[in-house]
C-alpha positions as CSV (number, residue, x, y, z in Angstrom):
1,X,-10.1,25.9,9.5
2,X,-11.3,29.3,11.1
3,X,-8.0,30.7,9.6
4,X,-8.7,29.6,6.4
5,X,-12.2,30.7,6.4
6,X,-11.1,34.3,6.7
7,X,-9.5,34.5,3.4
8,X,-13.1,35.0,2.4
9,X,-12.9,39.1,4.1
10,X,-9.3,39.2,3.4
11,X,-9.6,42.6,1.8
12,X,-13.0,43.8,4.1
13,X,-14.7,44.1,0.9
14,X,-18.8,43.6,0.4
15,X,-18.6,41.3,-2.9
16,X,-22.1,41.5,-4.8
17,X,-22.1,37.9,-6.7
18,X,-25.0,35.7,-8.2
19,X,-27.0,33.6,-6.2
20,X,-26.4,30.6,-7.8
21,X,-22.8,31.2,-6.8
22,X,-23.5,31.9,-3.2
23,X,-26.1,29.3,-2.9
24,X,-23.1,27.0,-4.4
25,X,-20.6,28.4,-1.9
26,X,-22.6,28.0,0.7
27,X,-23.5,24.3,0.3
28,X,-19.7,23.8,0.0
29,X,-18.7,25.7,3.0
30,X,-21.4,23.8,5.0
31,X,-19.6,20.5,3.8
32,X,-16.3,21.7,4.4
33,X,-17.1,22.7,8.1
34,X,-18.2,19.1,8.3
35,X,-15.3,17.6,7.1
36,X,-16.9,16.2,4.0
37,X,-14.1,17.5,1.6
38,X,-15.0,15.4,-1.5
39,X,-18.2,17.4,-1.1
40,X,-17.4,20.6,-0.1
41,X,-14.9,20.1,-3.5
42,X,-17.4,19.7,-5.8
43,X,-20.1,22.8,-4.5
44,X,-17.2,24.9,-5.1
45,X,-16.2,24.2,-8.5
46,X,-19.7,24.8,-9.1
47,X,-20.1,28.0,-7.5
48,X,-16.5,29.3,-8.9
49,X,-18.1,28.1,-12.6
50,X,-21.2,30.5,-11.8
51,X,-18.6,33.1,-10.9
52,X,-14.8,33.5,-10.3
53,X,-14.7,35.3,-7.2
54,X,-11.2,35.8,-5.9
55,X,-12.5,34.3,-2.3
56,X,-14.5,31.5,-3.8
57,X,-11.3,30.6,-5.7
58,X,-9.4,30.7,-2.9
59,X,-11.7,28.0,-0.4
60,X,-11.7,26.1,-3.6
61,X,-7.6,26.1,-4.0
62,X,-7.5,25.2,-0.1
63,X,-10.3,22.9,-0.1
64,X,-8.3,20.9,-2.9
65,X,-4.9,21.0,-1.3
66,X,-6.2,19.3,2.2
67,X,-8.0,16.4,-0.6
68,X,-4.2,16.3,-1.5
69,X,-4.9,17.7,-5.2
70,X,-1.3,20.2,-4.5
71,X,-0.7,20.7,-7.8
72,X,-4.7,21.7,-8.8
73,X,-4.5,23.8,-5.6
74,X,-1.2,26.2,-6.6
75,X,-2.6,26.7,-10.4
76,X,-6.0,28.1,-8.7
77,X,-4.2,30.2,-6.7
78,X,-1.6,31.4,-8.8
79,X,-4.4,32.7,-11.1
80,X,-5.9,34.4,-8.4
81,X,-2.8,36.1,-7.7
82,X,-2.8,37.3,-11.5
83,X,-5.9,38.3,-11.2
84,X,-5.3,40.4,-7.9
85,X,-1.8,40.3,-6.3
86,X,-3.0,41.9,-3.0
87,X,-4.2,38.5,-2.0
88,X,-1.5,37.9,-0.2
89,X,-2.1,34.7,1.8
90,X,-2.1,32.6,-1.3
91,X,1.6,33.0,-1.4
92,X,1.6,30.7,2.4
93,X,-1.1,28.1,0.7
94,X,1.6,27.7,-2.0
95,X,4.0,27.4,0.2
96,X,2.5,24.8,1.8
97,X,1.8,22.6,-1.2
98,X,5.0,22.5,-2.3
99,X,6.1,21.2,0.9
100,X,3.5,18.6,0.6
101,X,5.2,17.4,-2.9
102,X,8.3,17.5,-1.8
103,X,9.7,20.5,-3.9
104,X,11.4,22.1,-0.6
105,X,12.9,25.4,-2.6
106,X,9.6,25.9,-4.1
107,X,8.0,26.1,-0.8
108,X,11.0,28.4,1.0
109,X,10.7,30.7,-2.1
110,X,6.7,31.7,-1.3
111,X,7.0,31.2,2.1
112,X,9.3,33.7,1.7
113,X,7.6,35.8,-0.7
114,X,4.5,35.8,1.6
115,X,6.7,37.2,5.1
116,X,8.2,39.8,3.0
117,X,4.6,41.2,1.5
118,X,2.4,40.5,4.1
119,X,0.9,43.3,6.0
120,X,-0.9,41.4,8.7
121,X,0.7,38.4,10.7
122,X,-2.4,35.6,10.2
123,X,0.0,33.2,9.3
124,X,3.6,34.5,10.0
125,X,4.6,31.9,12.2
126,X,3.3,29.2,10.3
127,X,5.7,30.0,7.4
128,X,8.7,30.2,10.2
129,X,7.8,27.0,11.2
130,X,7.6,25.9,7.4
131,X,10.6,27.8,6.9
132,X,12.4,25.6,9.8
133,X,11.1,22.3,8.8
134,X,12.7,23.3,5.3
135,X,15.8,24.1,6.8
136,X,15.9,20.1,8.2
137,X,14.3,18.4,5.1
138,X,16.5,19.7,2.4
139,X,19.2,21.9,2.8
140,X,19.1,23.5,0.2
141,X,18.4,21.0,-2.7
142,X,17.0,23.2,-6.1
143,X,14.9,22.5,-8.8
144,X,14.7,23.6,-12.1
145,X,11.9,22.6,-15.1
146,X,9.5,22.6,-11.9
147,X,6.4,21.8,-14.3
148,X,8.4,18.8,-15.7
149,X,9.3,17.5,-12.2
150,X,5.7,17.4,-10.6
151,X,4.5,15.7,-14.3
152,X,6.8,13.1,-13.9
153,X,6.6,12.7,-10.5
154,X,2.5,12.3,-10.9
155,X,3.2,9.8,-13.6
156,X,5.3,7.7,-11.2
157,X,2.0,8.0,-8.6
158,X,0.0,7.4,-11.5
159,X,2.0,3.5,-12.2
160,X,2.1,2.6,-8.8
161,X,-1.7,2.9,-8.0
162,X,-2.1,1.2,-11.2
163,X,0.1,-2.0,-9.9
164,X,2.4,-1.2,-12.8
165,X,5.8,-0.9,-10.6
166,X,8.0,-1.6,-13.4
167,X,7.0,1.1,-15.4
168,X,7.0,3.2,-12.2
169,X,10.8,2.4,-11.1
170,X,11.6,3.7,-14.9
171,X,10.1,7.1,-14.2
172,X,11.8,7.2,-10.5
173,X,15.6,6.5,-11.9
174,X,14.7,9.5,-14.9
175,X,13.8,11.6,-12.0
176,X,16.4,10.7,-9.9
177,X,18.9,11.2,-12.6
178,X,17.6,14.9,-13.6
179,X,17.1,15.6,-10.2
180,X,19.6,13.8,-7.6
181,X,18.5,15.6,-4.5
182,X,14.6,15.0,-4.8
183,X,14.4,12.7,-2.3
184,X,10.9,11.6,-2.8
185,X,11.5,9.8,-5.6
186,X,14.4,8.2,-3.9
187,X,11.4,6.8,-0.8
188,X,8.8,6.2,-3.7
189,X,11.6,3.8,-5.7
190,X,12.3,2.6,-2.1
191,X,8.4,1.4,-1.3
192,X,8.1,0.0,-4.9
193,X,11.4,-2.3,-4.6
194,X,10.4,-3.4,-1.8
195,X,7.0,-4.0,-2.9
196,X,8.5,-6.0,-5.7
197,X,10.0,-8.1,-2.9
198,X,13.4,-6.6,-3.1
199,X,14.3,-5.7,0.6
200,X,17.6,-5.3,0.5
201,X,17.5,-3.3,-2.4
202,X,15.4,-1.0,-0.7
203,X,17.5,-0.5,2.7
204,X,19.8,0.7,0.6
205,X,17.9,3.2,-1.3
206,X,16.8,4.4,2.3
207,X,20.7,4.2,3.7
208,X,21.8,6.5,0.3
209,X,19.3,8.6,1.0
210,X,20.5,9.1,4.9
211,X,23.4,9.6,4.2
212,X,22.8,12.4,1.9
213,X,19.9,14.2,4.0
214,X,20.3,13.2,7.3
215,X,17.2,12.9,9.2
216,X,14.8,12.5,6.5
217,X,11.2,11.1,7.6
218,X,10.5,9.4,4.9
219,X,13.0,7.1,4.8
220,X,13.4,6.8,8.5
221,X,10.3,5.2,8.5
222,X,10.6,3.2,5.3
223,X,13.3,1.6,7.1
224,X,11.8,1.1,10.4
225,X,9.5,-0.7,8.4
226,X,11.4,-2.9,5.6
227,X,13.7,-4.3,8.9
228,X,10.0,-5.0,10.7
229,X,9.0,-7.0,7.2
230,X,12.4,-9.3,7.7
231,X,12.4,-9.6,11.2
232,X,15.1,-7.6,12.4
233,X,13.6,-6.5,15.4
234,X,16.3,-4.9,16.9
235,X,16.7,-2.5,14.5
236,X,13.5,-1.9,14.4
237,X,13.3,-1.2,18.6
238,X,16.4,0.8,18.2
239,X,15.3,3.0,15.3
240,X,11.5,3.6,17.0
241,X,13.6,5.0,19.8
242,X,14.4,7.9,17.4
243,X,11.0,8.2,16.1
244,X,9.8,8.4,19.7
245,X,11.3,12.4,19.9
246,X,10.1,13.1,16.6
247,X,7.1,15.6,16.3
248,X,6.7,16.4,12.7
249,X,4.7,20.3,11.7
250,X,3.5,19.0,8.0
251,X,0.3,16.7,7.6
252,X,1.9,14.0,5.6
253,X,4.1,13.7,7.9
254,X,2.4,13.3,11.2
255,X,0.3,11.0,8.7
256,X,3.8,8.8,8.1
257,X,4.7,8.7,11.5
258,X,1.1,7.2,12.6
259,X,1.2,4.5,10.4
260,X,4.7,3.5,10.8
261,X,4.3,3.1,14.7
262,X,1.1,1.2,14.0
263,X,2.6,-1.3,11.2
264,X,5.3,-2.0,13.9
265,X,2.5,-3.1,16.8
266,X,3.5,0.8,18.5
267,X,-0.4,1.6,19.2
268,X,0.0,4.1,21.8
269,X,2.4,6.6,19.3
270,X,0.4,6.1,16.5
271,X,-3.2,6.7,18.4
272,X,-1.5,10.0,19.3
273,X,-0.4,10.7,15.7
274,X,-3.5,9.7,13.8
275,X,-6.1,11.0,16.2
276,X,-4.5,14.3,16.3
277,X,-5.1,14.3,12.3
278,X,-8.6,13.5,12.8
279,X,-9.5,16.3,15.7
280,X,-7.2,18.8,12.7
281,X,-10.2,17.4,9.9
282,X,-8.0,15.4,8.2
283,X,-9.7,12.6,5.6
284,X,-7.3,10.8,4.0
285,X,-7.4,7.4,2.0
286,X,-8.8,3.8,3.5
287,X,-5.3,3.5,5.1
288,X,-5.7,6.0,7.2
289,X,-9.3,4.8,8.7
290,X,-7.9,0.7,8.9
291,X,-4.8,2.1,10.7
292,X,-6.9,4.4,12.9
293,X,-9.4,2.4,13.9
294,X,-7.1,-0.5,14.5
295,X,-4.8,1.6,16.7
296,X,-7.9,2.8,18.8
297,X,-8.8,-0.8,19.7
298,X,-5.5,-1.9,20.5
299,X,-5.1,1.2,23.1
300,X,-9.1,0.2,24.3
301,X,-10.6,3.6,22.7
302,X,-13.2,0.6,21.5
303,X,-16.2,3.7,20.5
304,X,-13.9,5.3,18.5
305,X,-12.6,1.7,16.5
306,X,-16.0,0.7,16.0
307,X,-16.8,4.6,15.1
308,X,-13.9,4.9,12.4
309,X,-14.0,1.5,10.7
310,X,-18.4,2.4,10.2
311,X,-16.1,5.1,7.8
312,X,-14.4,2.0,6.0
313,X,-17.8,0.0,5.8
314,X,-19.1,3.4,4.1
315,X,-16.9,2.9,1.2
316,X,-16.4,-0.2,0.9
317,X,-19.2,-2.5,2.3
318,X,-17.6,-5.5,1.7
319,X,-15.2,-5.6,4.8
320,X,-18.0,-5.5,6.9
321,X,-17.1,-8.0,9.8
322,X,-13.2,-7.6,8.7
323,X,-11.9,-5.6,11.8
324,X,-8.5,-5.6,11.5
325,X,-8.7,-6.7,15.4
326,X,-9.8,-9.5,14.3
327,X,-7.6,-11.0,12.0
328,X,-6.3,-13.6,14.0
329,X,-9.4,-15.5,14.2
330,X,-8.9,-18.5,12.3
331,X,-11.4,-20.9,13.3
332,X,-14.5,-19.9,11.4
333,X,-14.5,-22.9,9.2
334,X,-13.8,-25.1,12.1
335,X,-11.9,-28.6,12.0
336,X,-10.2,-28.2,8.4
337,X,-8.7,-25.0,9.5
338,X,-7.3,-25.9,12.5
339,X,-5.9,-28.6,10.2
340,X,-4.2,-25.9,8.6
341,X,-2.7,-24.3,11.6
342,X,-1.7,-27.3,12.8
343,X,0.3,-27.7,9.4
344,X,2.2,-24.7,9.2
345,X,3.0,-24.9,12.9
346,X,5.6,-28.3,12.0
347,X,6.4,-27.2,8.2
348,X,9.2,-25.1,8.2
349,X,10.9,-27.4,10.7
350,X,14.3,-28.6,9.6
351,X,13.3,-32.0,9.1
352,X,10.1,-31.4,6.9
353,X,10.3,-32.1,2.8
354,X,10.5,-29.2,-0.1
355,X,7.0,-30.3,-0.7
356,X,5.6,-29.8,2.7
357,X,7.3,-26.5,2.9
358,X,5.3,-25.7,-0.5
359,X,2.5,-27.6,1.4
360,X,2.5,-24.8,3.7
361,X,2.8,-22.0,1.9
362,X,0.1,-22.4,0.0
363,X,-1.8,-23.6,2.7
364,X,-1.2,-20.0,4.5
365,X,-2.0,-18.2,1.3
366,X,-5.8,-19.7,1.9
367,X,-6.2,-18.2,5.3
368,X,-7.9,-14.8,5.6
369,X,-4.9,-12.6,7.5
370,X,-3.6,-9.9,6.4
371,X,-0.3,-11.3,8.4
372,X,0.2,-13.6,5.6
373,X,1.9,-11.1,3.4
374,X,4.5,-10.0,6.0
375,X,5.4,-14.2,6.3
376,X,5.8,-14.2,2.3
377,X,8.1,-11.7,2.1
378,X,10.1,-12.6,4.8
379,X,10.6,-16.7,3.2
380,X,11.1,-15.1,-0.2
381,X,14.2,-13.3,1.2
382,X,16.0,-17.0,2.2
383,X,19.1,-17.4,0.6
384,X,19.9,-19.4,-2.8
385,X,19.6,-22.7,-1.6
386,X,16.2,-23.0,-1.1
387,X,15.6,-21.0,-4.2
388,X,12.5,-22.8,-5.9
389,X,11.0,-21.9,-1.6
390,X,11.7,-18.2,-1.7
391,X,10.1,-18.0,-5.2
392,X,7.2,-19.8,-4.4
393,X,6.2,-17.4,-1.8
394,X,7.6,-14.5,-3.8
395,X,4.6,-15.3,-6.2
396,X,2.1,-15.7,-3.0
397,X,3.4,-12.2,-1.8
398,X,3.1,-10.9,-5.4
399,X,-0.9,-12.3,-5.3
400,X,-1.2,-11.3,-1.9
401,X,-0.4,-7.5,-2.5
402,X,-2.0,-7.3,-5.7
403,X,1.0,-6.7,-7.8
404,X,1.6,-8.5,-11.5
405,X,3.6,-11.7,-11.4
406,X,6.8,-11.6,-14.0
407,X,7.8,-14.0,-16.3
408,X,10.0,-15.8,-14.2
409,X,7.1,-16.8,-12.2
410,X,4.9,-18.1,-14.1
411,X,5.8,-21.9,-13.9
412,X,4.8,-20.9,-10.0
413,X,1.6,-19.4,-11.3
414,X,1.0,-22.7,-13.3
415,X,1.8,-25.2,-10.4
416,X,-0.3,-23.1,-8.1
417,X,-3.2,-23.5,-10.8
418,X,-3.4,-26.7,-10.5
419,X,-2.9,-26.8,-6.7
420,X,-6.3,-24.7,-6.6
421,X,-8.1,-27.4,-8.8
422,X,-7.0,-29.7,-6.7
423,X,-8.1,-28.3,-3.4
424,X,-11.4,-27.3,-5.1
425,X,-12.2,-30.7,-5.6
426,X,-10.7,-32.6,-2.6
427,X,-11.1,-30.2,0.6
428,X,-14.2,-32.0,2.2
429,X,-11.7,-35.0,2.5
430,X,-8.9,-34.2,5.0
431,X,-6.7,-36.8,4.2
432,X,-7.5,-36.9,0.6
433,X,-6.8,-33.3,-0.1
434,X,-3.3,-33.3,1.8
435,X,-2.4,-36.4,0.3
436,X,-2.8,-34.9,-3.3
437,X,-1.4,-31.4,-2.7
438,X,1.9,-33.0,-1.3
439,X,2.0,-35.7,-4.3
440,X,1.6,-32.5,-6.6
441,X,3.9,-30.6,-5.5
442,X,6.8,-33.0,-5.1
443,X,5.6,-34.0,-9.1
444,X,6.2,-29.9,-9.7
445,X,9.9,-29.9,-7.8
446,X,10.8,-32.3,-10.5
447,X,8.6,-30.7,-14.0
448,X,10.4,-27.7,-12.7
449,X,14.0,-28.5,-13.2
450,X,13.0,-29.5,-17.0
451,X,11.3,-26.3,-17.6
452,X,7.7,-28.3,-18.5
453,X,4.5,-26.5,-19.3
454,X,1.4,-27.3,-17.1
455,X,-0.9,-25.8,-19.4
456,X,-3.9,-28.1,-18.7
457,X,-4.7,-28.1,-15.2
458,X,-7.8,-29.9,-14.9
459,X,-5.9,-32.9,-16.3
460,X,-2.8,-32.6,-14.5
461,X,-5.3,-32.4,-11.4
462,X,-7.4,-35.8,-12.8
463,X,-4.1,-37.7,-12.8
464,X,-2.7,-36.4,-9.6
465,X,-6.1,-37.3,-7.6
466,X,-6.4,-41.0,-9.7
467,X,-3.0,-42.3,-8.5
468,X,-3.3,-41.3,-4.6
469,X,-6.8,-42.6,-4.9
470,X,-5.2,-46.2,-5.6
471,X,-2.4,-45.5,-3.5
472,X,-4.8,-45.0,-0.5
473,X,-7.4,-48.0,-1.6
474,X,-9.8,-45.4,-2.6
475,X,-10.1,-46.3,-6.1
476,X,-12.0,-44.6,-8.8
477,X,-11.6,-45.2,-12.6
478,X,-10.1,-43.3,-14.8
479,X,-13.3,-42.5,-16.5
480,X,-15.4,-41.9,-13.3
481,X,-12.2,-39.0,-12.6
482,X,-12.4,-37.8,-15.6
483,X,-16.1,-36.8,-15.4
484,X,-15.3,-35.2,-11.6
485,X,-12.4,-33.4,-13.9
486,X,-14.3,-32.3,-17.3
487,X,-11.3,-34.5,-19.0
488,X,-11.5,-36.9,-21.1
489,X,-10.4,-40.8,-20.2
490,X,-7.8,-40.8,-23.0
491,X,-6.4,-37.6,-21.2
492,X,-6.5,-38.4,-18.0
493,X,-4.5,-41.9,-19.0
494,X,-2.0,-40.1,-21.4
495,X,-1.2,-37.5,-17.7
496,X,-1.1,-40.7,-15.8
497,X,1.2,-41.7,-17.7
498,X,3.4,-38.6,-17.7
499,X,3.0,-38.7,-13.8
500,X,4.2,-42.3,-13.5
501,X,7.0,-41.3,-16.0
502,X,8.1,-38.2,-13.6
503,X,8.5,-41.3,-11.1
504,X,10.7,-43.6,-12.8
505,X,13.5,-40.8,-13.8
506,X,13.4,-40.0,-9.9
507,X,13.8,-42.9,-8.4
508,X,16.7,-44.8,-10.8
């Protein structure tokens, strides 16, 4: 920071401005010193309204780039350079950025610019070292229609906060095809497939990409982590191995290589990555604090977890009590949850039914672990055989990540609607509630193959719950269920009846 800082006497000059200017700057240098960018961001851009001053601009332009706003940061200092070209240290801040976005030639062209017009040495060996990591990253790769590629790429960014990853691959290929050797787009299209459940189609985005740039983070750690989401733990040990004698110059990167030894249960390597970006004033997105504070606990820095995740509270107060150390307590609503456990410990065993495996499934998708995703993806990846099983908990992991469920899924989507009206109703009765989930889901395995809509769930539920009533000798009429249901009697004998139906076709 003290480097950057002294941009404001670059020149040695006195600068008379207006008070409400300095009084702005001022406010947003005291929040900058204290690591409250978002802050410090907005005092400036009111103090550089008052008055464009050529070092206000410039605390601004770096202020903005360590929020990650790279392509804000480079127009503000590309107009200061208009405005006074012997500013010379705006040509390394550009430098920089570009890095950050991944347009490599960009950033060796000012780094460049800046060693060859720079009369002091403030940040020489910074640009050698950006020059070097250069050197490794892209070898060479150029880029024309600059403004066209970072539009494109922030409309890509733009989809996939959005959750609209379809729309987001679509943008990746164009890129990719204008521009074959951007190989962010390749690790961006990577995360999304496999976000969309498509593993393997994502190791081999990150194998392409290898093999054309050699050594590239990004999808290093991509794949450390897809082969950690199927279980191929070897891979995973031996790739770590290489991470282990990585140490990575840019921000982003150090940021990568944290969270990629943390996701992988590695909390010693990414304690050392993450806290270094902390004591450097980094503030980066809720990610960064879960993956911190989580990697602090797990190495015993307790005061620091505890410290760090009163940051995530901050923002968002409702994962208060949510510690991501404490994911793995499942027992806070006692008996019926163990019952759970208990359940998915003996489902997937070779012996159990299609119906108990869905059993289990969406049994898992009710506890509160974040673990639950990583066990999604993993059974949607089993081969064709069990292919009703992988995409039942495709459309869990889909739900689970927040993404949109496709067509294809929404029989899945249907079927799991009225497995939620069902447990809704039944889950004070142990028995009751197992008995009805596994009845419904054996009667989906069979609506399934005939493509029938399950557009009324409440009756399909009323139905369900009336025959393993009588089948259990707890009887209830079909009038006193449909009242539980909001159904009507005449509906709730006209799904019977479809029920009993479903029945007769499967057992002749």
């Amino acid at each position: 920071m003290g480097k950057n800082e002294r941009v404001r006497e670059v020149k040695g000059q006195v600068v008379t401005f207006h008070q409400s200017a300095e009084f702005f700057y001022e406010r947003g240098m005291k929040a900058y010193r204290r690591n409250n960018l978002q802050e410090a961001v907005k005092y400036l851009k009111r103090a550089v309204d008052v008055k464009k001053e050529p070092f206000m601009l410039c605390q601004l332009a770096i202020t903005l780039s360590e929020v990650g706003e790279y392509h804000e940061s480079n127009q503000i200092f590309s107009a200061v350079l208009r405005a006074d070209s012997t500013v010379k240290e705006c040509h390394y801040f550009m430098a920089n950025n570009y890095a950050y976005l991944g347009l490599f030639q960009q950033a060796k062209k000012y780094a460049q610019r800046y060693l060859e017009t720079a009369e002091e040495e403030e940040f020489v060996e910074e640009a050698l070292d950006l020059l070097d990591l250069i050197a490794e990253e892209e070898g060479g790769a150029e880029f024309e229609d600059e403004d066209e590629l970072i539009l494109m790429q922030e409309e890509a960014n733009g989809y996939i906060r959005n959750g609209r990853l379809e729309e987001a691959i679509a943008v990746l290929q164009d890129i990719i095809a204008g521009y074959p050797e951007f190989w962010a787009a390749y690790n961006n299209l990577a995360i999304v497939r496999f976000q969309l459940g498509d593993v393997e189609g994502a190791l081999q985005i990150c194998e392409e990409v290898l093999e054309k740039n050699p050594g590239n983070l990004h999808a290093l750690c991509n794949n450390v982590i897809f082969f950690y989401a199927i279980g191929r733990q070897k891979q995973v040990e031996e790739l770590a191995k290489g991470l282990e004698r990585v140490y990575p110059i840019l921000t982003e990167h150090r940021f990568k290589l944290g969270t990629t030894f943390a996701t992988i249960g590695h909390f010693e390597l990414a304690y050392k990555w993450l806290k270094l970006l902390r004591r450097r004033g980094y503030e980066g997105d809720v990610s960064y604090y879960y993956w911190l504070a989580y990697s602090a606990y797990m190495v015993g820095d307790e005061q620091m977890a505890e410290k760090v995740w009163k940051q995530v509270i901050d923002l968002y107060p409702e994962r208060e009590g949510k510690e991501p150390w404490r994911a793995a307590d499942f027992t806070e609503d006692g008996p019926h949850q163990q019952a759970l456990l208990m359940q998915l410990k003996y489902s997937f065993e070779e012996e159990e039914t299609m119906q108990g495996k869905m059993l289990a499934l969406y049994l898992m998708n009710e506890l509160q672990t974040e673990e639950k995703a990583d066990v999604f993806l993993r059974i949607a990846q089993l081969s064709s055989e069990f292919g009703i099983l992988s995409r039942w908990a495709r459309y869990f992991f889909l739900k689970t990540v927040g993404q949109t469920v496709d067509r294809d899924l929404e029989m899945f989507e249907q079927c799991a609607q009225v497995a939620n009206v069902l447990y809704s109703y039944t889950r004070k009765d142990d028995e009751l509630i197992e008995e009805c989930l596994q009845f419904w889901f054996y009667t989906f395995l069979h609506l399934y193959e005939k493509s029938t809509r399950l557009s009324n769930a409440s009756a399909w539920s009323a139905a369900v719950e009336y025959l393993v009533r009588s089948d259990l000798k707890k009887n209830m009429t079909q009038a006193e269920i449909g009242n539980i249901y909001n159904v009507s009697v005449s509906t709730v004998r006209k799904y019977v009846q479809t029920l009993k139906q479903v029945f007769r076709e499967t057992n002749q």
